[in-house]
C-alpha positions in Angstrom: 136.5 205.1 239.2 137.0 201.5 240.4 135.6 199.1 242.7 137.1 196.2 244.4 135.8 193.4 246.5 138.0 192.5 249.3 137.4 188.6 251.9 135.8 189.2 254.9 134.9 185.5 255.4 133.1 184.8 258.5 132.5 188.4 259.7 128.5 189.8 260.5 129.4 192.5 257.6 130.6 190.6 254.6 132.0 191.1 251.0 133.7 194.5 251.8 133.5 197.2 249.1 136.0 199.4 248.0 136.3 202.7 246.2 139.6 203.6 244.4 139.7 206.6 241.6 143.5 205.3 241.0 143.6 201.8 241.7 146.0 202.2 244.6 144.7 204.6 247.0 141.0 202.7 248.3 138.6 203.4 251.2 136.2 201.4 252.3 132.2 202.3 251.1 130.4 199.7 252.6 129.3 196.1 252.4 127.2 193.9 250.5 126.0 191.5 253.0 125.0 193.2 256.0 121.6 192.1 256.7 120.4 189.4 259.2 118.0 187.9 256.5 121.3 187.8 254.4 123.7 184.6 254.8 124.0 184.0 258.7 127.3 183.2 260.0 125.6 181.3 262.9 128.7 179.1 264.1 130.7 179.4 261.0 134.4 178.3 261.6 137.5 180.5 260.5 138.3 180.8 257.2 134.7 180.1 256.8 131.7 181.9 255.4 132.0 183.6 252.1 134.9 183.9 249.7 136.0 184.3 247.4 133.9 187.1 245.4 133.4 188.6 242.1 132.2 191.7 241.1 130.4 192.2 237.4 128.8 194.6 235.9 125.6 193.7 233.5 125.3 196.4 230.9 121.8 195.6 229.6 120.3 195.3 233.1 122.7 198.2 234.4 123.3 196.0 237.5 126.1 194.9 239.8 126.1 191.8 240.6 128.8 190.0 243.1 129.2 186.0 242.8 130.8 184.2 246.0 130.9 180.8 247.3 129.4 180.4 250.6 130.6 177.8 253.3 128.4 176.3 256.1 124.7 177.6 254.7 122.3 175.0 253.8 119.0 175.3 252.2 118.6 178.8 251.3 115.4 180.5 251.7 113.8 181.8 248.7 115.1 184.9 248.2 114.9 188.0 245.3 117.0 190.6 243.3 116.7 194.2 244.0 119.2 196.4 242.1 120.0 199.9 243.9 122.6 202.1 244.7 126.0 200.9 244.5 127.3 203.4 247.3 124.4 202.3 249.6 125.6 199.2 252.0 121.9 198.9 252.0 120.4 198.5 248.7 122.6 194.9 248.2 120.0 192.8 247.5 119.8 189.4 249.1 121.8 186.4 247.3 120.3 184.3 244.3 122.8 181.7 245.3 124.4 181.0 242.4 128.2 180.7 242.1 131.6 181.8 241.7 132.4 183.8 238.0 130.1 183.9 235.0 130.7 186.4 231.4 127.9 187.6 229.0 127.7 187.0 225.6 123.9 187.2 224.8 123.8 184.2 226.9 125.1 184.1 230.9 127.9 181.9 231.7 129.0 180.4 235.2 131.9 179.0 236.0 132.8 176.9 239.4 134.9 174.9 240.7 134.4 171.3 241.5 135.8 167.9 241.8 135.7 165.8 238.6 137.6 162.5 239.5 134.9 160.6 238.3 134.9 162.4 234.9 138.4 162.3 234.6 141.2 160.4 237.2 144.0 162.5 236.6 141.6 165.6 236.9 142.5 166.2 240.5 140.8 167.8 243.6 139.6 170.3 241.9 138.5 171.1 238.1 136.6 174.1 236.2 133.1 173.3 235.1 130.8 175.5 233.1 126.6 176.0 233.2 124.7 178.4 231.3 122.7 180.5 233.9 119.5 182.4 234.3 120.7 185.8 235.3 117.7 187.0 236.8 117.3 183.6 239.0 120.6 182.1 239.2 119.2 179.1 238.0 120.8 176.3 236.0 119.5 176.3 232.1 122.2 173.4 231.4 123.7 170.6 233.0 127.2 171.6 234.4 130.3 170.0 232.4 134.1 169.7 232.8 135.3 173.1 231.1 139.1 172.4 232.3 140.9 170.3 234.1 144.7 171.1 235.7 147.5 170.7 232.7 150.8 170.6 235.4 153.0 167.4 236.1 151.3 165.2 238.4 153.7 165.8 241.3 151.7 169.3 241.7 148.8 169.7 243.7 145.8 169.2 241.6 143.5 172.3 242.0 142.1 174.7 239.3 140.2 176.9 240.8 139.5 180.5 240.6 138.5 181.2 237.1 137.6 184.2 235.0 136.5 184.5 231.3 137.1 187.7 229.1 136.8 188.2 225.8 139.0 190.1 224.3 140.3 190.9 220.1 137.9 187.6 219.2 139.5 185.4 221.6 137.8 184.3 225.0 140.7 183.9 227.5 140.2 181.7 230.6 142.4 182.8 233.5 142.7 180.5 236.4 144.7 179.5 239.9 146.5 176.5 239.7 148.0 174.5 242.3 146.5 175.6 245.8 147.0 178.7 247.5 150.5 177.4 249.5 153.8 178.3 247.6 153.4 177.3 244.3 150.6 179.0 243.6 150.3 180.8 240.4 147.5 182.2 237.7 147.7 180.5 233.8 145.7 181.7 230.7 144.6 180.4 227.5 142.6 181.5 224.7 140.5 179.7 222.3 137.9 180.9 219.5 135.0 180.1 220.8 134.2 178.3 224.6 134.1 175.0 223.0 137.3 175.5 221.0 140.5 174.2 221.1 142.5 176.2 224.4 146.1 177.3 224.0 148.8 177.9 226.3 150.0 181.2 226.7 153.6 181.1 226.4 154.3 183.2 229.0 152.6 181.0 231.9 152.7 180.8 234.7 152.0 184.8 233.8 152.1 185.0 238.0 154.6 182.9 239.7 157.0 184.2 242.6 157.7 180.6 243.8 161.4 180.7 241.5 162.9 182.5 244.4 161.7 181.4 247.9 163.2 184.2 249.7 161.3 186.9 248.0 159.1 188.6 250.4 155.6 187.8 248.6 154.7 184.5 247.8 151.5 182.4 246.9 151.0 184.7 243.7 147.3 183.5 242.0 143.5 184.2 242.2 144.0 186.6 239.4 141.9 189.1 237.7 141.9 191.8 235.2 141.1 195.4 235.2 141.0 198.2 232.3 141.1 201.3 232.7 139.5 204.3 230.8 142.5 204.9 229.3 143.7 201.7 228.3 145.9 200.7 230.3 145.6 196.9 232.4 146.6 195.8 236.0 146.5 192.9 237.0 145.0 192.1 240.8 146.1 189.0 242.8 145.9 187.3 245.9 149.3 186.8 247.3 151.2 186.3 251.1 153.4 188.1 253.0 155.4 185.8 255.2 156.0 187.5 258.2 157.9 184.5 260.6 159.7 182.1 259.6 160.1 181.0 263.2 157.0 178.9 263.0 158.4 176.0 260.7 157.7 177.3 257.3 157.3 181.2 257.0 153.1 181.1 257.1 151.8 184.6 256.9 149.5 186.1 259.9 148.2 188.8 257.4 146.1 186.5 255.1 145.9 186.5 252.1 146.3 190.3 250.4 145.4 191.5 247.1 148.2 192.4 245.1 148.5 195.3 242.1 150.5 194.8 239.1 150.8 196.4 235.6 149.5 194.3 232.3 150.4 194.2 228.6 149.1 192.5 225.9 151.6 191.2 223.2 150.5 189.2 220.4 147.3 188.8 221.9 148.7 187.3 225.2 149.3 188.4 228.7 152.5 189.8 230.2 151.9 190.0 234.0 154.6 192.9 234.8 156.9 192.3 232.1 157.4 188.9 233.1 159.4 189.7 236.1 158.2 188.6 239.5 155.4 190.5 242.1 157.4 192.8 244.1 156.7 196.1 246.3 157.8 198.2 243.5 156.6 197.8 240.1 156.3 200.1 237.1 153.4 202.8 236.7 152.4 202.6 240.1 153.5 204.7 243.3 153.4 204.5 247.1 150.8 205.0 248.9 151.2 207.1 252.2 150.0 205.4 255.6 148.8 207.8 258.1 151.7 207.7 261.0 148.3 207.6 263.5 144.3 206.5 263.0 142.7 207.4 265.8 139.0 206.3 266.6 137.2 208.4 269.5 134.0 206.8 269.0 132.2 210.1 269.5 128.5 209.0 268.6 129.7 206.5 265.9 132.5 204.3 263.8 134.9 205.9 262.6 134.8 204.2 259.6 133.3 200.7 257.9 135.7 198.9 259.0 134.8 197.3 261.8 133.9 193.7 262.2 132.2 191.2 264.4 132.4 187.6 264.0 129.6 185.7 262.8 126.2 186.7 262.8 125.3 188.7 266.3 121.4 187.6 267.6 121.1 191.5 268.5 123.4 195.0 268.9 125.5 194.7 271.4 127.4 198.1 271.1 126.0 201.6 272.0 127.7 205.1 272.2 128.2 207.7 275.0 129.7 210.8 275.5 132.3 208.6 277.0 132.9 206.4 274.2 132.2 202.9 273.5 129.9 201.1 275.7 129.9 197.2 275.0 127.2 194.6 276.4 128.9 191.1 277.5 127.0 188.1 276.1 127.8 184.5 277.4 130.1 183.9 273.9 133.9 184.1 274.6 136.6 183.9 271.9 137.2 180.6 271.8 133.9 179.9 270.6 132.4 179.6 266.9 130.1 182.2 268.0 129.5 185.9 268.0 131.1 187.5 271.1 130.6 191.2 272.1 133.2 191.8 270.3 134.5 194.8 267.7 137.5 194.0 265.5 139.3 196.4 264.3 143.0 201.0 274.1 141.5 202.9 277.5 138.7 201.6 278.7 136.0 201.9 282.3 135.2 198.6 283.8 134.5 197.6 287.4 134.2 193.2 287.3 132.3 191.8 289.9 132.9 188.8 289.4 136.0 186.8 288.4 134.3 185.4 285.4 133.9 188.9 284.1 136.7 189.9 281.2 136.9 193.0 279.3 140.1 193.9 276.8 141.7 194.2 273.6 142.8 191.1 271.6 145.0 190.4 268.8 142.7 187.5 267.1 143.4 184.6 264.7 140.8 182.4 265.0 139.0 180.9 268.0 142.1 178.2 268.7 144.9 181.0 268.3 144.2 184.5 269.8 145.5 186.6 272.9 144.5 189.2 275.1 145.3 192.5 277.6 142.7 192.9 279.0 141.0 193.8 282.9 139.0 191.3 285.4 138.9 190.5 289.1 141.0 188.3 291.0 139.4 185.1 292.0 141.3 185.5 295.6 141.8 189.0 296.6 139.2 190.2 294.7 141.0 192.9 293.5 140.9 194.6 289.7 143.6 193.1 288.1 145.5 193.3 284.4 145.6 190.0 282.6 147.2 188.7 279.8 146.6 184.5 279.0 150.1 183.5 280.9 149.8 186.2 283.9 147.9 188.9 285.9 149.1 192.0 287.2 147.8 194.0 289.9 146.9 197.2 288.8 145.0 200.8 290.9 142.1 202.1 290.3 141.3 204.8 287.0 141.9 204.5 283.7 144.3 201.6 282.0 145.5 202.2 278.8 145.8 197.9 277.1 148.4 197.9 274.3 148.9 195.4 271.3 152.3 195.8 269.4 152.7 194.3 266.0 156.1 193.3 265.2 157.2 190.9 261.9 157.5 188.2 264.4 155.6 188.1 267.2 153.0 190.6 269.1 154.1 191.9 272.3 151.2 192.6 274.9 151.4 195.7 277.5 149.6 198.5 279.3 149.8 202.0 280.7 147.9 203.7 283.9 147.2 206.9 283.7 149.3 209.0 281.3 152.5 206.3 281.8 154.2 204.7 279.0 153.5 201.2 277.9 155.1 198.1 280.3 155.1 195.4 278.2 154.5 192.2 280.1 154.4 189.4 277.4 154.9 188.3 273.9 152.1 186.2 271.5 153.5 183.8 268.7 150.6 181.7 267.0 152.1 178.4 265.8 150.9 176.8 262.4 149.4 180.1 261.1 147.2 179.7 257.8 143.9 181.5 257.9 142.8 183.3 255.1 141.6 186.6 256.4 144.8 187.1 258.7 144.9 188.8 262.0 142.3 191.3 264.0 142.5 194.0 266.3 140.0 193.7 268.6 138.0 195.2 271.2 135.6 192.7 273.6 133.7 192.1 276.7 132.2 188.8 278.0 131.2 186.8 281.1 132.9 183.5 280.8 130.9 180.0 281.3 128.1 182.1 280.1 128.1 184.4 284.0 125.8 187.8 283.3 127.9 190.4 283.5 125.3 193.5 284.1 128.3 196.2 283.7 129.2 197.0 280.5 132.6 198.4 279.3 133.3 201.6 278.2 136.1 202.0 275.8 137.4 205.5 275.5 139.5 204.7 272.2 140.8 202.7 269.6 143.9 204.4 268.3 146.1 202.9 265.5 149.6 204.0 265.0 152.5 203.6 262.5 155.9 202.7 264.5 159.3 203.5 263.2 
């Protein structure tokens, strides 16, 4: 069996666990940080939070540990290690705060990532430094120190970042992203004899690199890992892009940032990354994967799955469950804000406004300065319950309204139904500039704008997912 830890960045559940027994079909098992006394979002901005993670097993302590780099917490509060169940979303400890990748070789290694101008000029914005660690503490035994610093022509951006150590045959390899996380991002590897040895250059780097044809579909191939498995065989698992609309100046992808599969060799003790040949949707050894054509979620006493997010850090539950479905509590927190709305990312819903302040809907959500919504409120002149989107109402009778959200590879089309009708599809959202990590939500919220109480919650009956064409 395998495990793999997927961004969540500035989510209330973070560091999402994954269970695979294949490497390609996963499901989601839980979370590591999911505690309030765990690191609070509080105001986090997108792309924010924690990212990006590594998971590690100890042998000798027969502990998991996961390393991340955390954004916008300062000043920890002394906190402990626990080890517990792995399947259990609960028995994560709290963090040692420590940082992003270390390896064990009687002693504990950490690598991070850092600026080093002032060790070396030419070093760039970022550079790989190394400190031996106490594993128990996460305390520094040594003094950091440059372990490597970005070996591309200077015209490249100047970022190594996103290392890994293995040792492997009597050879540590270092494996690291080079050159930002835009188009020409790629992984390298070298080896040496020992950590303070003399590093060589694989010859087949960049061993990930799918900026040689621009018009391939994936792009931004880096943040690489390894994985065994028990019967030798080794994948490699990267971060890569999807570029979905090349409408908005330069092809950024609204799906984030995605890990990637790909099959591994070893020849002459180096790395082949899918025999050399670029990522693509169909690769050798590995099949795929059947989506469900439909994913319903009827909320009938519970999630249906882990999946679900809220951003930030909520100050208390603002969901419940009914034989009717979904019942959220409006806060004061809209979307736009760097706060935790009544909101649960992820369309019929019951909802009476009284005031024209009060907004109830589903959202397709970017961050807090590029979302949309469908959603239900009362006009501010006839006082009537009325279907908005951001550019437009519609009036609409009374009973259920069914609010739709259509993805499409270049926009998101906006609609809704009454009763059992089919979806009227009343405007389109495009987000300009798109580059945000964790890509795009689907979202169910309620809230009472310029902080109005809205009494009435909402009831959604459903959340239903499903496959088109």
């Amino acid at each position: 069996m395998s495990f793999i830890r997927a961004n969540s960045g500035w989510s209330s559940t973070l560091a999402s666990l994954y269970h695979s027994t294949d490497l390609i079909d996963w499901e989601i098992v839980g979370h590591a940080f999911n505690w309030q006394s765990q690191p609070n979002m509080r105001g986090t901005a997108p792309s924010g939070g924690v990212f990006p993670q590594t998971l590690r097993y100890h042998e000798k302590s027969r502990t998991y540990y996961m390393i991340t780099t955390l954004f916008d917490i300062l000043s920890p509060p002394a906190v402990t290690r626990t080890p517990r169940s792995f399947y259990d979303e609960d028995s994560w400890s709290n963090p040692t705060y420590v940082d992003q990748s270390f390896i064990c070789d009687g002693k504990t290694y950490l690598t991070t990532t850092m600026g080093s101008q002032f060790e070396d000029p030419d070093s760039g914005y970022f550079a790989v430094w190394i400190t031996e660690i106490d594993i128990k503490t996460g305390d520094s035994l040594t003094m950091s120190k440059p372990f490597h610093v970005l070996s591309l022509p200077m015209n490249t951006p100047r970022l190594a970042e996103g290392s890994h150590i293995y040792k492997l045959s009597g050879y540590y390899y270092l494996m690291t992203a080079k050159a930002g996380t835009e188009n020409g991002h790629r992984a390298m590897i070298k080896r040496a004899k020992s950590l303070n040895g003399t590093w060589g250059e694989n010859p087949n780097n960049p061993i990930l690199f799918n900026r040689r044809n621009l018009s391939n579909p994936i792009l931004a191939t880096g943040h690489a890992l390894l994985v065994s498995t028990p019967n030798g065989k080794w994948y490699d698992v990267s971060l890569t892009t999807r570029p979905q609309n090349p409408q908005n100046g330069d092809g950024k992808p609204q799906l984030g940032r995605e890990p990637f599969l790909a099959p591994a060799e070893w020849a002459a003790r180096w790395l082949l990354v899918n025999g050399g040949n670029d990522i693509t949707f169909n690769m050798p050894g590995l099949y795929d994967l059947a989506r469900p054509k439909k994913r319903p979620d009827d909320f009938r006493g519970k999630l249906a799955d882990k999946g679900y997010y809220t951003p930030r850090t909520p100050y208390k539950r603002f969901h419940s469950f009914t034989r009717s479905g979904l019942k959220l509590k409006a806060n004061a927190y809209t979307l736009d804000d760097r706060e935790t709305p009544a909101t649960l990312m992820r369309n019929q819903l019951d909802f009476n406004p009284t005031n024209p302040r009060h907004e109830v809907g589903a959202t397709v959500f970017f961050s807090i300065r590029y979302h949309n919504e469908v959603g239900i409120t009362l006009h501010s002149t006839t006082k009537q319950r009325v279907l908005f989107i951001k550019t437009r109402s519609v009036g609409i009778p009374s009973g259920p309204v069914k609010l739709f959200i259509k993805a499409e590879p270049t926009k998101y089309s906006l609609g809704y139904a009454v009763g059992n009708g089919q979806p009227n599809y009343i405007a389109e959202a495009f987000l300009p500039g798109w580059q945000i990590f964790t890509g795009t939500f689907f979202g169910v919220y309620s809230t009472g704008l310029g902080g109005v109480a809205m009494l009435a919650p909402a009831d959604f009956r459903y959340v239903h997912t499903e496959l088109l064409g």
